[in-house]
N, C-alpha and C positions, 0 to 999 in steps of 0.2 A: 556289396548287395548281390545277394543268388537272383540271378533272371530268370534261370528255369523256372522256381518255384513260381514266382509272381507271374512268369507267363502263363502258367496253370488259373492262378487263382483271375487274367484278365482274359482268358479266352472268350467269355461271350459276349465281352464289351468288343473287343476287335472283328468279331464278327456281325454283332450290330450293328457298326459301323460301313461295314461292308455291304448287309442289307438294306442298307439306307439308302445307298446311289441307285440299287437297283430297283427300289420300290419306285423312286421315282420315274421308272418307262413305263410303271402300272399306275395309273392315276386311278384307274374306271374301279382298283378296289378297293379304295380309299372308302366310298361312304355306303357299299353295298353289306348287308346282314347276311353273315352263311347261318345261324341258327341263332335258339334261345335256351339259355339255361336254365330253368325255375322265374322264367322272367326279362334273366338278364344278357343283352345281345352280344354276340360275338361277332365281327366283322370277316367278309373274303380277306382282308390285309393282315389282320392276326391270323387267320389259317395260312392263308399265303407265307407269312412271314416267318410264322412258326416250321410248319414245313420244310423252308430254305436251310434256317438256320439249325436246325435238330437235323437237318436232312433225314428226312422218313415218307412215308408216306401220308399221304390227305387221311386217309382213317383215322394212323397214331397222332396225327397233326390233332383232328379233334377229340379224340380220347387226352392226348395234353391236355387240351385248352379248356376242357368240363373239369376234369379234374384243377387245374386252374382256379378255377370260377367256384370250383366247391370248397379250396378252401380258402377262397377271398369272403366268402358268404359265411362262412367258421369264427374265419378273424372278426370280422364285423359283427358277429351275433355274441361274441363274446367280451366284445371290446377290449380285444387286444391291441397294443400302441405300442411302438418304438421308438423314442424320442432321439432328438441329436447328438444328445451325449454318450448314447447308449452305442449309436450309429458310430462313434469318433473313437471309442472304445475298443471297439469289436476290430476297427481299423490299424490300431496302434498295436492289441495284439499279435493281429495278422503281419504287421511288418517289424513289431520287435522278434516274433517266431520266423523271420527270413533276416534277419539282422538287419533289417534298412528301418530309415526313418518313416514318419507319416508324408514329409515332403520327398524324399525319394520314390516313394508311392507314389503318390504325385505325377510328378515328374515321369515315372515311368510309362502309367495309361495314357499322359497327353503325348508324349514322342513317340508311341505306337499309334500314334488315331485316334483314341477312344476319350472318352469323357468323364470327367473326374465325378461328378454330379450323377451321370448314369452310372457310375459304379457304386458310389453312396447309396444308390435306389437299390442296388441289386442284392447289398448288403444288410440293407432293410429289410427287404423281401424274405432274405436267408433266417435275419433274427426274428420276425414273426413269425414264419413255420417254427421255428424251435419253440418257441412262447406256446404255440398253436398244441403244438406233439406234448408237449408238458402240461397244457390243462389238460387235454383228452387221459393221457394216463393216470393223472392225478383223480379222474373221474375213478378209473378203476379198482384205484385204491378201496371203495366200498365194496366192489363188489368180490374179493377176496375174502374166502370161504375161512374160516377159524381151521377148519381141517387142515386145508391146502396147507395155511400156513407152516401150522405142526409139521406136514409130511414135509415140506422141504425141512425144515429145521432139524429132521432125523436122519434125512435123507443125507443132507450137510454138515453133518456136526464139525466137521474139520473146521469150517468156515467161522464158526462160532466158541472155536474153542481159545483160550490164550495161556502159552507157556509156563510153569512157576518162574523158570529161568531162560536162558539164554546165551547160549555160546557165540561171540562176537570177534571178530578182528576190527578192533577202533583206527582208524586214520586220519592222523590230523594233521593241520598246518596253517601258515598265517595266508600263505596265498590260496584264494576259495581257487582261483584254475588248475592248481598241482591237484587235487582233489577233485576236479570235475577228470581230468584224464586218467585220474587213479578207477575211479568207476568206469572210465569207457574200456580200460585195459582188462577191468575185473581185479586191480590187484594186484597183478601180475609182473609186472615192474613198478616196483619204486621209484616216484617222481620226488625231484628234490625240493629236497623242502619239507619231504612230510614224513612223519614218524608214526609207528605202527604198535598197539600191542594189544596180546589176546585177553579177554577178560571173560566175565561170565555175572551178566546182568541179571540181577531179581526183579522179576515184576510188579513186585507190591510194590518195589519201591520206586518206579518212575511214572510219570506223566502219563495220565489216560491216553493224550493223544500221541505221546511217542509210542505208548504199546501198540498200538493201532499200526502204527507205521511198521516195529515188529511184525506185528502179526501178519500185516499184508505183503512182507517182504518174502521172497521165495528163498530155500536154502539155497546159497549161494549168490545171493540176491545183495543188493545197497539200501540202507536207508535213504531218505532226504540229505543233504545236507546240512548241519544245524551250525549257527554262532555259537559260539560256547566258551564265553572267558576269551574274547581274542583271537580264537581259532576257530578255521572251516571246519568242522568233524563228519565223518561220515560212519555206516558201520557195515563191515559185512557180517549177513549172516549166516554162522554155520553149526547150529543147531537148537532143536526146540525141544524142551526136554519139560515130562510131565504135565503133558496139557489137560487143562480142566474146562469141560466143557461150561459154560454160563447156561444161569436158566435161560427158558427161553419166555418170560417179562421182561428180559432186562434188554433182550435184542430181538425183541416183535418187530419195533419199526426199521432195523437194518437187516430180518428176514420179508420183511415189506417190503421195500427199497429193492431189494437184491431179484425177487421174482418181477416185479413193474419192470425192474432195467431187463433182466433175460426172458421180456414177454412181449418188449416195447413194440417191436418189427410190425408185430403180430396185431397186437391191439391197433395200430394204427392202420394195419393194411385192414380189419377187419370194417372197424370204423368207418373208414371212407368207403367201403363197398357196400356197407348199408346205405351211406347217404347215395351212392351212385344209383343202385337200384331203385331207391325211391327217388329220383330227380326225374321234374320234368324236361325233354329235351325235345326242342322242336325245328325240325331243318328247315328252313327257308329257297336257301340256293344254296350250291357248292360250285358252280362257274360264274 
């Protein structure tokens, strides 16, 4: 099990936890209102606590905590949900991408302090802004211009184009781990077990979505690695020969796609700063 990594991924729970002993010498801001957001209160205890825990200043404390509240008021006007399966998911990932189990996991936030349950919550928290950032930019998919789209599409042709051929070094073997170190090597040493030889792939004739993998591979680059007959294969690739660029019908929705993803930042910082400027915010106290 890597503990660096998963002490990354529990840092706010351990520090939760640490804010928690010391909220209780502050009783008195348990049920006082520092302001209103469109309505909705935020307490001295969440500025307080926010504060502690971000350590920043009472300002950024409530610039967090509006921004907070705008997009809990998002989720909710959308009816955005994250069920528990979705939550156990996200979690199994997280600990098969650090090689531990779900119960290793486990195990590791409670023998640090923290709380299994508050980390399920946090992880919620996390998949609902994703859900959140993905309707908003799916909003914007309308409002892309037929123009815009052309000019990237010209702009880009490389991105859009796919080879007739293909110059490849194939690597195969029955053990897929000789094969995963053959790619972290690049190649470069032959791990045993695996056999190698140069070919020179036609396009027409393989699989939509292995060309895809082609295309997206950088010269010098790996494919995935695929089952193939018993064997891990992989392919390096080292060159692309006579590319033909596709109309652009055929890949509208993946010049779509491609400006949303290299626009995402943007739309969403833009997004939230409408809603910021038109929020009602009304301070009450701040001691």
């Amino acid at each position: 099990m890597r503990q660096i990594n998963l002490k990354k991924m529990l840092t706010s729970l351990v520090l939760s936890s640490t804010l928690g002993s010391a909220l209780i010498a502050a009783p008195s801001l348990v049920n006082g209102i520092a302001l209103f957001v469109n309505g909705s209160p935020i307490t001295l205890l969440e500025l307080y606590s926010t504060a502690q825990e971000a350590k920043v200043t009472q300002d950024v404390a409530i610039d967090i905590l509006i921004n907070k509240k705008l997009h809990e008021d998002e989720i909710k006007k959308r009816n955005i949900d994250v069920n528990e399966l979705e939550i156990n998911e996200e979690i199994a990932a997280l600990a098969k991408k650090n090689k531990a189990t779900i119960e290793q996991v486990k195990a590791y936030v409670e023998s640090n302090g923290g709380n299994f349950e508050a980390y399920k919550k946090e992880i919620k928290e996390r998949l609902l802004k994703q859900k959140l950032y993905q309707s908003i930019t799916q909003e914007n998919l309308k409002n892309l211009d037929e123009r815009e789209l052309m000019d990237y599409y010209n702009a880009n042709q490389a991105e859009f184009s796919i080879p007739q051929s293909i110059d490849v070094v194939k690597f195969y073997s029955k053990d897929a781990k000789s094969i995963e170190n053959t790619i972290k090597n690049a190649g470069k040493t032959l791990q045993k077990g695996v056999a190698q030889e140069n070919e020179v792939l036609q396009t027409v004739a393989l699989n939509p979505q292995i060309v895809r993998d082609f295309t997206q591979a950088k010269i010098g680059g790996f494919t995935p690695i695929y089952p193939i007959d018993g064997q891990f294969v992989t392919f390096k690739v080292m060159a692309k020969n006579n590319p033909t660029l596709l109309p652009f019908e055929n890949v509208k929705n993946v010049v779509i796609q491609k400006m949303v993803t290299q626009k995402e930042d943007y739309i969403i910082y833009e997004y939230f700063e409408k809603l910021r400027s038109n929020a009602k915010v009304n301070i009450v106290r701040l001691k």
